[in-house]
PyMOL CGO cylinders between C-alpha atoms (Angstrom):
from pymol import cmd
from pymol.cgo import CYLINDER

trace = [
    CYLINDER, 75.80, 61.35, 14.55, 75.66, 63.68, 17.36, 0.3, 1, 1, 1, 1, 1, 1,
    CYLINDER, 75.66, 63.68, 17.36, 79.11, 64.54, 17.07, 0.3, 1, 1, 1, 1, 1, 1,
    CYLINDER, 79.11, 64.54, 17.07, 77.89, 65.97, 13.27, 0.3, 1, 1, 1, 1, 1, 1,
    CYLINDER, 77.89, 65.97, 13.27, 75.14, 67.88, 14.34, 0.3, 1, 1, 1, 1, 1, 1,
    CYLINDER, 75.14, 67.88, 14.34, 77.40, 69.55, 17.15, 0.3, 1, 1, 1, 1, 1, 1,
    CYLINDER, 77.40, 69.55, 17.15, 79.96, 70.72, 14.14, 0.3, 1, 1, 1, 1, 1, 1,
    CYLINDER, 79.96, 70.72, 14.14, 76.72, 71.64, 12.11, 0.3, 1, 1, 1, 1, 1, 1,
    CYLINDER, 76.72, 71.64, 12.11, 75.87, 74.04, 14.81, 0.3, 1, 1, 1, 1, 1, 1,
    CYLINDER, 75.87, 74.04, 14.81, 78.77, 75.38, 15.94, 0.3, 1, 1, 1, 1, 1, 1,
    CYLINDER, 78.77, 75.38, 15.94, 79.58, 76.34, 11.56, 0.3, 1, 1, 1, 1, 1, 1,
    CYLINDER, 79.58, 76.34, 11.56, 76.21, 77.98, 11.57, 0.3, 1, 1, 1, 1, 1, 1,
    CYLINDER, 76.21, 77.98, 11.57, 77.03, 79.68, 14.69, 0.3, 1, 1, 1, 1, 1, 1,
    CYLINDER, 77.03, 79.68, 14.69, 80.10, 81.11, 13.51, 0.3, 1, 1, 1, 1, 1, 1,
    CYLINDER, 80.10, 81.11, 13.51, 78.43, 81.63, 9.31, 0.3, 1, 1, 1, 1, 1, 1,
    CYLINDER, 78.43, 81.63, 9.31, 75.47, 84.03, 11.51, 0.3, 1, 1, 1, 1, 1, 1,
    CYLINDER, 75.47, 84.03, 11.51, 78.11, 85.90, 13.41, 0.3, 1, 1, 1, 1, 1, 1,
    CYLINDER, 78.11, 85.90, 13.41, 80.28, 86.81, 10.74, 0.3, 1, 1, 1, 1, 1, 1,
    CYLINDER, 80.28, 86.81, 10.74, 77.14, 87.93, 8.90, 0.3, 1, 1, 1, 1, 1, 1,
    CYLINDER, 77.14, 87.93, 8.90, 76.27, 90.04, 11.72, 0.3, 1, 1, 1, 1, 1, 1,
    CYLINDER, 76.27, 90.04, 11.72, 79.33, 91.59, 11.75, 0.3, 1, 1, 1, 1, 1, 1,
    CYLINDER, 79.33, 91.59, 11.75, 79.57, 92.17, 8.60, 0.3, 1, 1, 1, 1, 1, 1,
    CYLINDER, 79.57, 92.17, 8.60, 75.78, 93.64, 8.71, 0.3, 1, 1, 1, 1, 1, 1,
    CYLINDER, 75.78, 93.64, 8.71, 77.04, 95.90, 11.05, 0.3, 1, 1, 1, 1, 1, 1,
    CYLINDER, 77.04, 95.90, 11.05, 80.25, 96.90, 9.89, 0.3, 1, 1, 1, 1, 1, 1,
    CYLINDER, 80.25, 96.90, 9.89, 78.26, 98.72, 7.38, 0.3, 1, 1, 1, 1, 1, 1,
    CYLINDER, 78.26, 98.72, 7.38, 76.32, 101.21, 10.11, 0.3, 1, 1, 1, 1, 1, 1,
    CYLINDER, 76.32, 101.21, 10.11, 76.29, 103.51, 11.58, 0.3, 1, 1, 1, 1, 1, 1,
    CYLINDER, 76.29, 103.51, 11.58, 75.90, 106.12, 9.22, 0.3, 1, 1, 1, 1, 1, 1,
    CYLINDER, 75.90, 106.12, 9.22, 74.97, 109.64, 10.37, 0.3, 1, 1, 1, 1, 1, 1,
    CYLINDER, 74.97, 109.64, 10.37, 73.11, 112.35, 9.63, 0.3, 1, 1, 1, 1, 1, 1,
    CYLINDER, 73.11, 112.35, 9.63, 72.18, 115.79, 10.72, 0.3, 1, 1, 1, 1, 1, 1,
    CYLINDER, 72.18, 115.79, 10.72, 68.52, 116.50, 9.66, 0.3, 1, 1, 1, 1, 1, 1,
    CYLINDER, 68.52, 116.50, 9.66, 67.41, 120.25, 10.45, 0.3, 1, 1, 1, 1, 1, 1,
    CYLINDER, 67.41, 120.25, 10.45, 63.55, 119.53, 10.69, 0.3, 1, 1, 1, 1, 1, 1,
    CYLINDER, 63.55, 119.53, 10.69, 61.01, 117.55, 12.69, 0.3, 1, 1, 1, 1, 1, 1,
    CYLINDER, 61.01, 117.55, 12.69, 60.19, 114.61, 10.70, 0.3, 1, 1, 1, 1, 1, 1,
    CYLINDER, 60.19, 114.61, 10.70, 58.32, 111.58, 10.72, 0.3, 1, 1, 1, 1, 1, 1,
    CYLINDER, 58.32, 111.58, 10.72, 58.76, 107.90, 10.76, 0.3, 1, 1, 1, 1, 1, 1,
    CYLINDER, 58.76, 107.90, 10.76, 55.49, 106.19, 9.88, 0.3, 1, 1, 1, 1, 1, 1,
    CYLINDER, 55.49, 106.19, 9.88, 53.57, 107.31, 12.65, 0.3, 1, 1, 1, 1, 1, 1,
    CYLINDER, 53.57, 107.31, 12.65, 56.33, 108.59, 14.88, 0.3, 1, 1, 1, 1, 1, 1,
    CYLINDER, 56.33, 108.59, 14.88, 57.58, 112.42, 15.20, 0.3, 1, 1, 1, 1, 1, 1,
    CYLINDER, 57.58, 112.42, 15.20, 61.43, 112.86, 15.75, 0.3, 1, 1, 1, 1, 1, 1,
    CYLINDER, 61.43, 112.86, 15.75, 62.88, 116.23, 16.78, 0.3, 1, 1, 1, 1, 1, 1,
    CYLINDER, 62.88, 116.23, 16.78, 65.29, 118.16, 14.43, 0.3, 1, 1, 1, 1, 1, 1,
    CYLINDER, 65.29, 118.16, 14.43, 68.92, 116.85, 15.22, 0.3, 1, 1, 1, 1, 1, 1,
    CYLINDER, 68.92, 116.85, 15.22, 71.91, 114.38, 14.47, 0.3, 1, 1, 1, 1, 1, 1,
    CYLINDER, 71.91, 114.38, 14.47, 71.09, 110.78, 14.14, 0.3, 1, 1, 1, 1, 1, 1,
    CYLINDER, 71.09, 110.78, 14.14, 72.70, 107.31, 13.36, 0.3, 1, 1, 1, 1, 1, 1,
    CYLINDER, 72.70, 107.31, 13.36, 70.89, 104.63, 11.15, 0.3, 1, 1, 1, 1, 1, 1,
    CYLINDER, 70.89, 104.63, 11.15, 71.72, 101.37, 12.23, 0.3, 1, 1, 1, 1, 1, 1,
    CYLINDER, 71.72, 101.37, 12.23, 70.52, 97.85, 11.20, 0.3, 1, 1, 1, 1, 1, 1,
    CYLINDER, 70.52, 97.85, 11.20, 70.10, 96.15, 14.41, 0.3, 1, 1, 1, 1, 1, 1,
    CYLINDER, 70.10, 96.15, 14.41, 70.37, 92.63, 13.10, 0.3, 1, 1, 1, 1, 1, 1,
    CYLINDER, 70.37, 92.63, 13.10, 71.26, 90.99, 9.87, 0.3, 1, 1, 1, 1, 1, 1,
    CYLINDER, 71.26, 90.99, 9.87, 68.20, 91.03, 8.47, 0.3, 1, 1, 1, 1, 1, 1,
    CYLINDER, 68.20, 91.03, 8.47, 69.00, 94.30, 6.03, 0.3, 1, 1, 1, 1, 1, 1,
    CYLINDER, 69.00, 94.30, 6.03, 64.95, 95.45, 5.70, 0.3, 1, 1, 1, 1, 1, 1,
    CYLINDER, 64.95, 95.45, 5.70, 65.02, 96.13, 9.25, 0.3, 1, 1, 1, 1, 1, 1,
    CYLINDER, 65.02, 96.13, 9.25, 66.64, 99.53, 10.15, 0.3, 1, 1, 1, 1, 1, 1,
    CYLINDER, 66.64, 99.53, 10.15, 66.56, 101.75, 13.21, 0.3, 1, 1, 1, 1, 1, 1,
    CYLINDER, 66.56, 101.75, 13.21, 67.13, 105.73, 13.05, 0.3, 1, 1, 1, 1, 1, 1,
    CYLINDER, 67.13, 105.73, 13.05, 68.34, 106.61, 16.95, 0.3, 1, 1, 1, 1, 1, 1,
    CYLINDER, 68.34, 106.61, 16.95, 69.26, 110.40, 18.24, 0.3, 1, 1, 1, 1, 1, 1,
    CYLINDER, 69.26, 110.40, 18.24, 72.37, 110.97, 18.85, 0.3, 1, 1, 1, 1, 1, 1,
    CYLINDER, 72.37, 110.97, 18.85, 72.12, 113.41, 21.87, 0.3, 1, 1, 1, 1, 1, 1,
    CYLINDER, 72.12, 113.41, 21.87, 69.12, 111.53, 23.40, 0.3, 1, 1, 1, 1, 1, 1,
    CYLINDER, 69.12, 111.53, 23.40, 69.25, 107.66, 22.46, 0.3, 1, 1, 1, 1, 1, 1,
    CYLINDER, 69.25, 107.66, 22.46, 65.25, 107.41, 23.82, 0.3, 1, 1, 1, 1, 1, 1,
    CYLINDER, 65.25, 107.41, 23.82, 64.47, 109.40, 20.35, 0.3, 1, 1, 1, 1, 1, 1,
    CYLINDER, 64.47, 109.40, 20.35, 64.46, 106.17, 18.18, 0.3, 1, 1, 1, 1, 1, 1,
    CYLINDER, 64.46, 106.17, 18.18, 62.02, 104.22, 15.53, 0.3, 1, 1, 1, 1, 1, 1,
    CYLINDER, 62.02, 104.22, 15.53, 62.88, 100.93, 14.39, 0.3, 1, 1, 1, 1, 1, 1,
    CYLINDER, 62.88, 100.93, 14.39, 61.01, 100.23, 10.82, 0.3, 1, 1, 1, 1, 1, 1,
    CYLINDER, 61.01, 100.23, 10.82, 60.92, 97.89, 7.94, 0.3, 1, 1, 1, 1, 1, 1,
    CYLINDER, 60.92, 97.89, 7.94, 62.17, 98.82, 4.02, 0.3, 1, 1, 1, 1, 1, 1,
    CYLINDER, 62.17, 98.82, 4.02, 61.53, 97.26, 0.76, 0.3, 1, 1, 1, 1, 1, 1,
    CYLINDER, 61.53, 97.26, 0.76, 64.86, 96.90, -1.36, 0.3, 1, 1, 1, 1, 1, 1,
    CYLINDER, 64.86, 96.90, -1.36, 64.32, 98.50, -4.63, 0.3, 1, 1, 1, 1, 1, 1,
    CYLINDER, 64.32, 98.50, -4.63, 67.69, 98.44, -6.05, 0.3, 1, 1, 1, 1, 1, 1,
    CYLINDER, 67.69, 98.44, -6.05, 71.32, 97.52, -5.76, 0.3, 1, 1, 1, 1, 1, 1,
    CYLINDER, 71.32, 97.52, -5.76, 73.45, 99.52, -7.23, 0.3, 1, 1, 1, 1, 1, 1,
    CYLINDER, 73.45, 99.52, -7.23, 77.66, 99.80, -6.49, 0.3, 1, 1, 1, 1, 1, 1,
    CYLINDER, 77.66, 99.80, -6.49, 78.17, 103.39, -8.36, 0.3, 1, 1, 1, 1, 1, 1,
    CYLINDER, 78.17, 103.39, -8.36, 76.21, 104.96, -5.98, 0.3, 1, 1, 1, 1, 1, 1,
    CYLINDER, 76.21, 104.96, -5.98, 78.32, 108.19, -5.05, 0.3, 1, 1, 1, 1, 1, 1,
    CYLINDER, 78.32, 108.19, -5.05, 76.86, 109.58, -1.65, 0.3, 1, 1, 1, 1, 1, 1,
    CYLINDER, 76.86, 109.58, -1.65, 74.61, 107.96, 1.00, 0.3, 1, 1, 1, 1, 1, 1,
    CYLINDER, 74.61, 107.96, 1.00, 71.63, 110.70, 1.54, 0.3, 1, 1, 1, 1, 1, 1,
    CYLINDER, 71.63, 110.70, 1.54, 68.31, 110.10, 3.24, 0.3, 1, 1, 1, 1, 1, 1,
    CYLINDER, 68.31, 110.10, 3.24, 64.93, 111.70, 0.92, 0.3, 1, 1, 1, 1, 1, 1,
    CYLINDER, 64.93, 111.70, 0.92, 62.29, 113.14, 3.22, 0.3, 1, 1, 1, 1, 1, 1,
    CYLINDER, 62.29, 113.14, 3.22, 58.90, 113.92, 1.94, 0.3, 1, 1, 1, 1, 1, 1,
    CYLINDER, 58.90, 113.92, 1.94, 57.63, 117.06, 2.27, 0.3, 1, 1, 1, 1, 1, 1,
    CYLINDER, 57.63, 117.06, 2.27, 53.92, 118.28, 2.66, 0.3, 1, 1, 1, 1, 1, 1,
    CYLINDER, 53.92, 118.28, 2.66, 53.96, 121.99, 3.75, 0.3, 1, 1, 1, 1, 1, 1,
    CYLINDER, 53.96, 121.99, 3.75, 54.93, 121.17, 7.54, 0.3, 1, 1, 1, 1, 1, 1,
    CYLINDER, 54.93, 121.17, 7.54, 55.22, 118.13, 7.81, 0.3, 1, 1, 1, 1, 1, 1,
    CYLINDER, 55.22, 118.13, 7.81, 58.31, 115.92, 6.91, 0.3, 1, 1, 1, 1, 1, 1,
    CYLINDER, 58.31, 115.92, 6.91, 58.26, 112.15, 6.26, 0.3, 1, 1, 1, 1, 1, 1,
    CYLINDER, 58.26, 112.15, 6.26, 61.31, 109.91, 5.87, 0.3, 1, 1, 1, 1, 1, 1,
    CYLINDER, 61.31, 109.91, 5.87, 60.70, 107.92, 2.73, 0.3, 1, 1, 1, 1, 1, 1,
    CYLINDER, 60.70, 107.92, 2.73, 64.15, 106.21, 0.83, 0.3, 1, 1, 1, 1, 1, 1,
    CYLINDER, 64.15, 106.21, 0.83, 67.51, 105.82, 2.22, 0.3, 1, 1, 1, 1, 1, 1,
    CYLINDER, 67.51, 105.82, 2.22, 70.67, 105.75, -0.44, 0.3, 1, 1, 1, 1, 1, 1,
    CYLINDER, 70.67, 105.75, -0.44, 73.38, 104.13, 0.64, 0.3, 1, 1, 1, 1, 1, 1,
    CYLINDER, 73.38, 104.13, 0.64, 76.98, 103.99, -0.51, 0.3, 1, 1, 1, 1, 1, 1,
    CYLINDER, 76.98, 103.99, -0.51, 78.29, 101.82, 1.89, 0.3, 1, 1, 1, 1, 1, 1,
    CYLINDER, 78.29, 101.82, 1.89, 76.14, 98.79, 0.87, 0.3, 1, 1, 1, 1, 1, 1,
    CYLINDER, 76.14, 98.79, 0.87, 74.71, 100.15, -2.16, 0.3, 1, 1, 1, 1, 1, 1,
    CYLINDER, 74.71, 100.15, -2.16, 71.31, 99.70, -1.62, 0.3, 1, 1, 1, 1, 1, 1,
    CYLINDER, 71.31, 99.70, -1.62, 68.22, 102.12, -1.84, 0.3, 1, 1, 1, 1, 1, 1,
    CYLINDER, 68.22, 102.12, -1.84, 65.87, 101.47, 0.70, 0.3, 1, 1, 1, 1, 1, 1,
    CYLINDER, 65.87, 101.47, 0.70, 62.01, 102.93, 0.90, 0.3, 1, 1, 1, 1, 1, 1,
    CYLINDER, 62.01, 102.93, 0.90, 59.40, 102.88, 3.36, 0.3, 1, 1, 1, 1, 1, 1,
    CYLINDER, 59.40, 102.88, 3.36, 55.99, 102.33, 3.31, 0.3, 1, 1, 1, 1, 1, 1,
    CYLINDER, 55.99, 102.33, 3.31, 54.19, 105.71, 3.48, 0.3, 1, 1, 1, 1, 1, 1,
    CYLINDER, 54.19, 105.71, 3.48, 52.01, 105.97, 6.65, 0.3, 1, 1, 1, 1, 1, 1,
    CYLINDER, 52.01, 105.97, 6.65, 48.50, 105.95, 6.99, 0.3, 1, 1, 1, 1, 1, 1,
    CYLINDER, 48.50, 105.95, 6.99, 48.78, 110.16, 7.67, 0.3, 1, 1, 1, 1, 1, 1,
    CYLINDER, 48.78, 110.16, 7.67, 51.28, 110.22, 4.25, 0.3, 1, 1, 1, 1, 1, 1,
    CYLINDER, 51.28, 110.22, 4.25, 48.53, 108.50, 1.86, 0.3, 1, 1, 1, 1, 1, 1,
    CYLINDER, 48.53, 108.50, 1.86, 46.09, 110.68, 3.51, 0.3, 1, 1, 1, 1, 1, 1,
    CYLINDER, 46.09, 110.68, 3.51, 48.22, 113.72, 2.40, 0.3, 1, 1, 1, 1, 1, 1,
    CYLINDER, 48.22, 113.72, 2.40, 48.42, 112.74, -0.84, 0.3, 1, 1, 1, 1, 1, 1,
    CYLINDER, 48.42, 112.74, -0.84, 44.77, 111.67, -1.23, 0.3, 1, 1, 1, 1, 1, 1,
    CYLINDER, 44.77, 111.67, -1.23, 43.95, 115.22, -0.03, 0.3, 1, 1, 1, 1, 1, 1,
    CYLINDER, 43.95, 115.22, -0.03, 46.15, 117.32, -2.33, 0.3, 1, 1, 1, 1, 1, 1,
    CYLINDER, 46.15, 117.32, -2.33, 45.13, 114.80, -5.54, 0.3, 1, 1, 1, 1, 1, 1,
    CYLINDER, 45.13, 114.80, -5.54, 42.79, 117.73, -6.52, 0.3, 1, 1, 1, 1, 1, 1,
    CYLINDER, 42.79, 117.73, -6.52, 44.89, 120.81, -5.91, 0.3, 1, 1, 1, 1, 1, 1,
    CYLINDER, 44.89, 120.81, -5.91, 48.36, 122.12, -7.38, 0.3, 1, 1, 1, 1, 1, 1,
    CYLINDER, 48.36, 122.12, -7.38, 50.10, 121.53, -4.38, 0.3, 1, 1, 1, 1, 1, 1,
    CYLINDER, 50.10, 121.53, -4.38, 52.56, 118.69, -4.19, 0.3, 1, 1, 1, 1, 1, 1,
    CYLINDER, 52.56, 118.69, -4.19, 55.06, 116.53, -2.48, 0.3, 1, 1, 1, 1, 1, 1,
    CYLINDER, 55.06, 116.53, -2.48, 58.44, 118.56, -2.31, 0.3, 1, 1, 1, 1, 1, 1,
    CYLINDER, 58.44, 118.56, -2.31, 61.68, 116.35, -1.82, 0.3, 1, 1, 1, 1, 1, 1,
    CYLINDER, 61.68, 116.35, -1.82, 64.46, 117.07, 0.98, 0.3, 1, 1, 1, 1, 1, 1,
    CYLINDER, 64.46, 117.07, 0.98, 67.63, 114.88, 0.76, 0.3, 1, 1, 1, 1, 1, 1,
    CYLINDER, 67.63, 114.88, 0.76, 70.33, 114.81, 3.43, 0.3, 1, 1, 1, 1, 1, 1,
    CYLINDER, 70.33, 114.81, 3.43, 73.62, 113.69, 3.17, 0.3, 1, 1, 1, 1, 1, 1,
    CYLINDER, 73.62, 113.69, 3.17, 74.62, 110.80, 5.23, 0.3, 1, 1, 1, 1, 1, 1,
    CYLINDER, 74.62, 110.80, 5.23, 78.08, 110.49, 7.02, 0.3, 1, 1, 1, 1, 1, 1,
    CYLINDER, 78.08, 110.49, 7.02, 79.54, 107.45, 7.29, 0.3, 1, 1, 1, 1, 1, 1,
    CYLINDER, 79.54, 107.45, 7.29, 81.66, 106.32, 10.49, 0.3, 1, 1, 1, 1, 1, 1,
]
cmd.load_cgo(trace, "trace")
């Protein structure tokens, strides 16, 4: 009996690692994004950066400087499709005059889009320009992969 639950665990050992690899075979991805933009409520400077998923779980993503690794936000996404003819991985910012928000990530090499939550200060945007003609303007940059 023990000798079983020894093999079980050691062929989920080796089932997790080989997802992780896999997981990770598929970042990083780059990207060089010419404005200051958020990530829920983090600011990140202008600049190159790699998106990484830092497990296996593929929600959880983190977007890390390249320059100065300390610049980094981990977050969660929602999955809202799977697609395999997707033809370029690209990250779509939000736009609201100044300020930039990171809101979907497109990519090729797993063919997923991703989206994040909008932030408290996003909804509160949009709630605010509801009654005007301004609008959310879309950015989208293109996304390297290694």
């Amino acid at each position: 009996m023990q000798l079983k639950f020894i093999t079980t665990i050691i062929a989920l050992s080796v089932l997790m690692l080989g997802a992780a690899a896999t997981a990770s075979a598929q970042y990083p991805d780059s990207a060089q994004i010419p404005f200051d933009f958020k990530v829920g409520d983090e600011t990140l400077p202008a600049g190159r950066y790699e998106l990484k998923q830092p497990g296996h779980d593929p929600h959880v993503l983190l977007i890390q400087n390249v320059v100065d690794a300390r610049q980094l936000v981990i977050f969660v996404t929602h999955i809202t499709d799977l697609c395999d003819t997707i033809d370029q991985s690209q990250l779509i910012f939000h736009r609201y005059g100044g300020t930039v928000f990171l809101a979907s990530i497109i990519s090729r090499s797993d063919g997923m889009v991703r989206e994040l939550e909008p932030s408290e200060q996003e909804c509160r945007i949009e709630r605010e320009l509801a009654g005007s003609n301004e609008s959310c303007q879309f950015e989208f940059v293109r996304v390297a992969s290694k």
